[in-house]
C-alpha positions as CSV (number, residue, x, y, z in Angstrom):
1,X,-41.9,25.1,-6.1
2,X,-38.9,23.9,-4.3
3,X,-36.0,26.6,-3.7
4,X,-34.1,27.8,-7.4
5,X,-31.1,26.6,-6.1
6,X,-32.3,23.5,-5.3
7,X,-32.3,20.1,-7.8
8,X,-35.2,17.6,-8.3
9,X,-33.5,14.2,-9.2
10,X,-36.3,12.3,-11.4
11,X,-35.5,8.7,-12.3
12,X,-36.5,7.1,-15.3
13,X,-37.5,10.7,-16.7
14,X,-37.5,9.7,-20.5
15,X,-40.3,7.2,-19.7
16,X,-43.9,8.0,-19.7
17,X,-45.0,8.5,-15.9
18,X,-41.4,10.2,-15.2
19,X,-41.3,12.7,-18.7
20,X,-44.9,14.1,-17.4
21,X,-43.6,14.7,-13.6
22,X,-40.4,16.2,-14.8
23,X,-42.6,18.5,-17.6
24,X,-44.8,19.4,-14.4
25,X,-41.9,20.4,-12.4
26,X,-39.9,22.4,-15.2
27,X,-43.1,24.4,-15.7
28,X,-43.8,25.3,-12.0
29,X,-40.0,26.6,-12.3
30,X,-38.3,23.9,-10.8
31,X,-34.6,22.9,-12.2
32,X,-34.8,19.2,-12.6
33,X,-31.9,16.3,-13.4
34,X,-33.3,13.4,-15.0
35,X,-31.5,10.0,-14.5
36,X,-32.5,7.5,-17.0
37,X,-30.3,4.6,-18.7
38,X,-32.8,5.0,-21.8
39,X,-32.8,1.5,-22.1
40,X,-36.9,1.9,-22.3
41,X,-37.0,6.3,-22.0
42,X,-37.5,7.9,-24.7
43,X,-34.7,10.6,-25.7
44,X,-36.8,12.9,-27.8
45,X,-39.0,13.0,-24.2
46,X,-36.1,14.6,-23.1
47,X,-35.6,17.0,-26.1
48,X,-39.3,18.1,-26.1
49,X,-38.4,18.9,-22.4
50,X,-35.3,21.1,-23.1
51,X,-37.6,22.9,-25.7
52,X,-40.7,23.5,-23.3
53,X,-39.0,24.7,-20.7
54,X,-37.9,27.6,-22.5
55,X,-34.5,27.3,-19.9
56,X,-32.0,25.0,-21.0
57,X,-30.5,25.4,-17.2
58,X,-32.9,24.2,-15.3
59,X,-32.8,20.7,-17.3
60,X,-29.9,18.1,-16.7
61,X,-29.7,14.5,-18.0
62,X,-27.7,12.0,-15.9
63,X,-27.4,8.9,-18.4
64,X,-26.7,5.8,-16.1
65,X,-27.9,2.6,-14.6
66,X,-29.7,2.2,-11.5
67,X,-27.3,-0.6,-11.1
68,X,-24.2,1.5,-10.7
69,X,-24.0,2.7,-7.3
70,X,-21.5,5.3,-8.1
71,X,-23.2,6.9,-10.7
72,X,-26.3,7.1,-8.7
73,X,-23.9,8.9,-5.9
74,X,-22.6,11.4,-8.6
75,X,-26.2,11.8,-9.8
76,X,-27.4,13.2,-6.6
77,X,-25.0,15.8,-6.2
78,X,-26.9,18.7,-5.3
79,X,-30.2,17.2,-5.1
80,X,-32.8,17.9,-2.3
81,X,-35.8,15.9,-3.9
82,X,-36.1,12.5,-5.8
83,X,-39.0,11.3,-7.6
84,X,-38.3,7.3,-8.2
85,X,-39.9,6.8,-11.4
86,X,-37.6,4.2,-12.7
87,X,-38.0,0.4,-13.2
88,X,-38.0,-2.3,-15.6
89,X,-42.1,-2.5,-16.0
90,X,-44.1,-5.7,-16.8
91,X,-45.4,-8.2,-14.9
92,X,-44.9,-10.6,-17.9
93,X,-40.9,-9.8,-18.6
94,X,-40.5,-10.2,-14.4
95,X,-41.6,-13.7,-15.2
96,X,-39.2,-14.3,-17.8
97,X,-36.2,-12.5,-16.5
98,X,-36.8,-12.2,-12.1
99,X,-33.6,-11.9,-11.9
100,X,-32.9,-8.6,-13.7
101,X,-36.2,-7.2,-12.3
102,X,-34.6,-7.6,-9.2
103,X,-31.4,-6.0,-9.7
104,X,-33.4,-3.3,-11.6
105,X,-35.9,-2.8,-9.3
106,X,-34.8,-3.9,-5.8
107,X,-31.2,-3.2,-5.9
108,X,-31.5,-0.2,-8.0
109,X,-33.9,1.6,-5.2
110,X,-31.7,0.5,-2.9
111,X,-28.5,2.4,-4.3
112,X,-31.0,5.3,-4.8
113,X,-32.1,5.4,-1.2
114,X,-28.6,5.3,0.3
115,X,-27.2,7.5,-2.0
116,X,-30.5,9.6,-0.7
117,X,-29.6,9.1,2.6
118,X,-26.0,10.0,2.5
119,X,-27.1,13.4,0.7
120,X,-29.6,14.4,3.3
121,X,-31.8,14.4,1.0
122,X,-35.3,16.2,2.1
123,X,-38.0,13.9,0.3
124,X,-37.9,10.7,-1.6
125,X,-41.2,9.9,-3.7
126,X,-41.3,6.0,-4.8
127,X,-43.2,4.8,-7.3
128,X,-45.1,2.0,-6.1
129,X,-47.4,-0.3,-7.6
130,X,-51.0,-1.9,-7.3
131,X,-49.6,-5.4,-8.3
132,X,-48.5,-5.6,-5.0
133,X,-51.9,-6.2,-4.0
134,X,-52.0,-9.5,-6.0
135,X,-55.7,-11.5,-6.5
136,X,-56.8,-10.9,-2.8
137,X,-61.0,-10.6,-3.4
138,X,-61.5,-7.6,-1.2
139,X,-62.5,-4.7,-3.1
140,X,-61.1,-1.9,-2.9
141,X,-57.3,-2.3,-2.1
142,X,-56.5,-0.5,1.1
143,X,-52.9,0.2,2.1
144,X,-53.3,-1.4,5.6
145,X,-53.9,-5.0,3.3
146,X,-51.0,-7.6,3.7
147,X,-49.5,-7.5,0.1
148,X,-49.9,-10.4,-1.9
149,X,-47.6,-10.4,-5.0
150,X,-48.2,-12.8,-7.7
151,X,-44.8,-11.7,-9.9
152,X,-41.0,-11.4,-9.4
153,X,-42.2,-7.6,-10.6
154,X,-44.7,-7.2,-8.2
155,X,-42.4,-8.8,-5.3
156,X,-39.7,-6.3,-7.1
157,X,-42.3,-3.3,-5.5
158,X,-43.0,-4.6,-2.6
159,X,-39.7,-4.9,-1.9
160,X,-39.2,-1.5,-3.2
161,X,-41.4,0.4,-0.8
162,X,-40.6,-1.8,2.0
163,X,-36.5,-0.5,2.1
164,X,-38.7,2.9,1.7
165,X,-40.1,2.9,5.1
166,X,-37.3,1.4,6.3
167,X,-34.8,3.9,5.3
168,X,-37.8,6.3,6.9
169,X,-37.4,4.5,10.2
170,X,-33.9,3.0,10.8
171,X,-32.3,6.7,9.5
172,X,-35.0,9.0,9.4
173,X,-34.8,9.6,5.3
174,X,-37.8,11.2,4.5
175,X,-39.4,8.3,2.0
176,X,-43.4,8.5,0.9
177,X,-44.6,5.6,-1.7
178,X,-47.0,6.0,-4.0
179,X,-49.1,3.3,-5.2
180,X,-50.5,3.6,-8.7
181,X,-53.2,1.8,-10.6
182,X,-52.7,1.8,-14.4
183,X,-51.9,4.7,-15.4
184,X,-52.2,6.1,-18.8
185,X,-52.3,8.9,-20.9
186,X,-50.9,10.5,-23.8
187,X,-47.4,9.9,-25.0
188,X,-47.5,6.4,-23.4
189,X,-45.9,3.7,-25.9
190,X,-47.8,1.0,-27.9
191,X,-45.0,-0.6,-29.7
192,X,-43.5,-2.2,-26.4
193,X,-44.0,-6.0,-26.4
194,X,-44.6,-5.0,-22.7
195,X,-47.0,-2.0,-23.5
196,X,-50.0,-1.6,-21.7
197,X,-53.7,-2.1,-22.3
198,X,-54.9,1.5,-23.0
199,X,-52.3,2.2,-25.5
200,X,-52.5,-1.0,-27.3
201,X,-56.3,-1.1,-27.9
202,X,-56.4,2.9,-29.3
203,X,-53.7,1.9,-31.2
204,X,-55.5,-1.3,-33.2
205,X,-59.1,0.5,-33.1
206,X,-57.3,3.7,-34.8
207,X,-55.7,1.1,-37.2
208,X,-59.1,-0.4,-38.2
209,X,-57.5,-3.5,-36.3
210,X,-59.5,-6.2,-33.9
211,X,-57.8,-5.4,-30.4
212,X,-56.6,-8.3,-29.0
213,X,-58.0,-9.2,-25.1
214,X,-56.2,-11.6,-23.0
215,X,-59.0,-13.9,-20.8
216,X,-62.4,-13.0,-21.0
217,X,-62.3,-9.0,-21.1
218,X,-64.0,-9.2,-17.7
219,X,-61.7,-8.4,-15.2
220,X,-61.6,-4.9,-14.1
221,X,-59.5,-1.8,-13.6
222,X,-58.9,1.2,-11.5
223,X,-57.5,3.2,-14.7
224,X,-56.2,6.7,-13.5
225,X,-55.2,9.0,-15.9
226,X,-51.6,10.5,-15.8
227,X,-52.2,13.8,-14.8
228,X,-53.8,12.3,-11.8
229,X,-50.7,10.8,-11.1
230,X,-48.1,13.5,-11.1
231,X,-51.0,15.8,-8.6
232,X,-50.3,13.6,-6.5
233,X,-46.5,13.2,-6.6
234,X,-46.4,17.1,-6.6
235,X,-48.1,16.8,-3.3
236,X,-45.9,14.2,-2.0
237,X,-42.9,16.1,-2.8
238,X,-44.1,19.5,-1.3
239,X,-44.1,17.5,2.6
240,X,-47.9,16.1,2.3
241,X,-48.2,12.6,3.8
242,X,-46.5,10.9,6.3
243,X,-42.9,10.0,6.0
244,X,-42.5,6.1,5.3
245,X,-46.1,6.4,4.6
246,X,-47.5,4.0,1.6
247,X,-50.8,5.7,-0.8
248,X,-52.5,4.3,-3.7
249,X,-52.9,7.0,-6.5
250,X,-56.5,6.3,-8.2
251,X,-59.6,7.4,-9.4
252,X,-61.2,4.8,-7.0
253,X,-63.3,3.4,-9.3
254,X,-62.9,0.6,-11.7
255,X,-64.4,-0.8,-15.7
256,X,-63.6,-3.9,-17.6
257,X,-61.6,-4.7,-20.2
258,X,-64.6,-5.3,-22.4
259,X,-66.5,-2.2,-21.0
260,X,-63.0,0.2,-22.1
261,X,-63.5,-1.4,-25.3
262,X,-66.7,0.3,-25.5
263,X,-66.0,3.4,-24.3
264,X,-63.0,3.4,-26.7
265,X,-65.1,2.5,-29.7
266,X,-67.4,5.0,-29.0
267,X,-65.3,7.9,-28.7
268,X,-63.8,6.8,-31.9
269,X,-67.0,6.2,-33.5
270,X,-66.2,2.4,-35.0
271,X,-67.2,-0.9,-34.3
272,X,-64.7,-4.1,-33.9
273,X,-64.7,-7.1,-32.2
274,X,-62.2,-8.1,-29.8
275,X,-59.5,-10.7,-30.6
276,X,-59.5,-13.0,-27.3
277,X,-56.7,-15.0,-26.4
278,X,-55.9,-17.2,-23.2
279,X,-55.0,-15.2,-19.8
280,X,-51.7,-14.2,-18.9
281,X,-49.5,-15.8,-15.9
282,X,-49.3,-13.5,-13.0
283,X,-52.4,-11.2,-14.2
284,X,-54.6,-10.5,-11.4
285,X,-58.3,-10.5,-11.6
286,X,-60.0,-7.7,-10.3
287,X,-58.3,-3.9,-9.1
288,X,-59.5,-1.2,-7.8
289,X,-58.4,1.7,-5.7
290,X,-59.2,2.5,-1.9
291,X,-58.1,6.4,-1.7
292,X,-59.4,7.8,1.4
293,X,-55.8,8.1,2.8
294,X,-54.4,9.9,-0.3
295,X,-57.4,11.8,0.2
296,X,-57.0,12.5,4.0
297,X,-53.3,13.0,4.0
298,X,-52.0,14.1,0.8
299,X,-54.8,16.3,0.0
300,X,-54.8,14.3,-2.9
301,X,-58.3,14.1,-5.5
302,X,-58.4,12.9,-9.1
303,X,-59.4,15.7,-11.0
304,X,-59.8,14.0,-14.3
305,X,-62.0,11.3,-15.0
306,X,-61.3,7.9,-16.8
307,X,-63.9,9.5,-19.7
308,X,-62.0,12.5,-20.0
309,X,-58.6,10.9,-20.0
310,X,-59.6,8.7,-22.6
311,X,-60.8,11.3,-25.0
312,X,-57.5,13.3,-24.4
313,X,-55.7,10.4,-25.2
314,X,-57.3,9.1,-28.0
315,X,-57.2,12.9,-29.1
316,X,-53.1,12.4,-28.9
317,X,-53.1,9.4,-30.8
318,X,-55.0,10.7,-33.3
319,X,-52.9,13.5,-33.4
320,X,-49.5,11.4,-33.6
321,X,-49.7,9.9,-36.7
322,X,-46.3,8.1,-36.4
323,X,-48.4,5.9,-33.6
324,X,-50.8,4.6,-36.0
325,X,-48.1,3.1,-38.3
């Protein structure tokens, strides 16, 4: 736990990866400010926060844009930790609109980092990505690989971490980027046009509907469920890792599209074929994690497997009957 007095900035708070880190840290007794423009967040995320956390005190909500450098300086008043959850997501909408992924993305991490910088600020957790990566055959992806994006939103991360390190170097800001490999969970939404594979399968299966699978259903995944994900930016956060240091957050293992669809089906107990439609532009191939550095440095392990994340989603949606409508 960082000191009482002490404020955890978490960006894009409302949205899936961000609402489970800023949960984590209200319950270790943490007071936490989201920042979020909740132009994709959810505002009953927030709500269910206020009401979990049993303190309305130690739960602020900074509504702005990453793209207004001024309210990210007045956001960070007070803050000694920032967890840099916000971004426009998608590889797909990066294609349509590069240029707003960039001001979102690159710009907006910028006027995070020197607003960081200017506050002293003790740690700054970004959240990378695996797209950065790109198609490169080599399996698994190690950190020391020269990225490879294959999207203005994968560029948008590279970018991203690369100001990280910087800012680590040129002013001694401590910066740590996290890499992660599709992450999912519960609470992670279907109905964006944008929404990921995970989500968007249980959702059709649940429905009695044929999922629909983009290419052949045989390129793989290093799917790493969410609570995976905020271990490790706990451990970030508390001083593990090198500063300017880049880690991929995975289960180091990966399963195709097709072979997800099985698992799914099976957990769920039906039967339905697959809708298949051409592959998307900028989709790579093959993924999968190298974490022997998390491992090494953060002190980082998965401690819940794809097969258990999966039933515990499913188990959500199931639950969430407003998801299946």
């Amino acid at each position: 736990m960082i000191s009482e007095s002490e404020w955890i900035l978490v960006t894009g708070g409302a949205g899936f990866i961000g609402g489970h880190i800023a949960e984590r840290l209200l319950m270790d007794g943490n007071r936490v400010r989201i920042l979020d423009n909740f132009s994709t967040g959810n505002r009953r995320t927030v709500e269910e926060l206020g009401r979990r956390c049993g303190d309305a005190s130690r739960l602020q909500v900074a509504e702005c844009d990453l793209r207004d450098a001024q309210a990210v300086e007045d956001a960070m008043e007070d803050v000694t930790h920032v967890v840099h959850q916000a971004a426009l997501p998608s590889v797909e909408r990066s294609i349509q609109s590069p240029t707003t992924t960039h001001e979102v993305n690159t710009t907006g991490t910028l006027h995070l980092l020197e607003a960081a910088r200017r506050r002293k600020v003790r740690r700054l957790v970004f959240a990378g990505s695996s797209s950065v990566y790109g198609d490169q055959p080599e399996l698994p992806k190690v950190e020391s690989m020269r990225p490879a994006p294959k999207s203005p939103y994968a560029l948008s991360k590279q970018m991203g971490e690369t100001y990280c390190t910087l800012y680590s170097e040129l002013y001694g800001l401590p910066t740590l980027t996290l890499r992660y490999f599709n992450v999912f969970g519960p609470r992670q939404n279907p109905d964006s046009q944008y929404a990921a594979v995970i989500p968007l399968f249980a959702r059709a299966i649940l429905r009695g509907e044929r999922p629909t699978v983009f290419g052949d259903g045989k390129q793989t995944r290093d799917f790493t469920f969410i609570a995976n994900v905020v271990d490790a930016n706990v451990l970030a956060l508390t001083g593990k890792g090198h500063d300017g240091g880049v880690y991929n957050v995975a289960c180091g293992d990966r399963i195709s599209l097709l072979e997800l669809l099985e698992q799914l089906q099976s957990i769920i107990g039906t039967q339905i074929d697959p809708e298949f439609r051409d592959a998307r532009k900028g989709d790579v191939k093959d993924s999968q994690a190298g974490i022997d550095r998390a491992k090494a440095e953060l002190g980082f392990s998965p401690r819940v497997t794809f097969r258990e994340g999966l039933e515990k989603t499913v188990g959500w949606f199931q639950e969430s009957k407003e998801m299946l409508q």
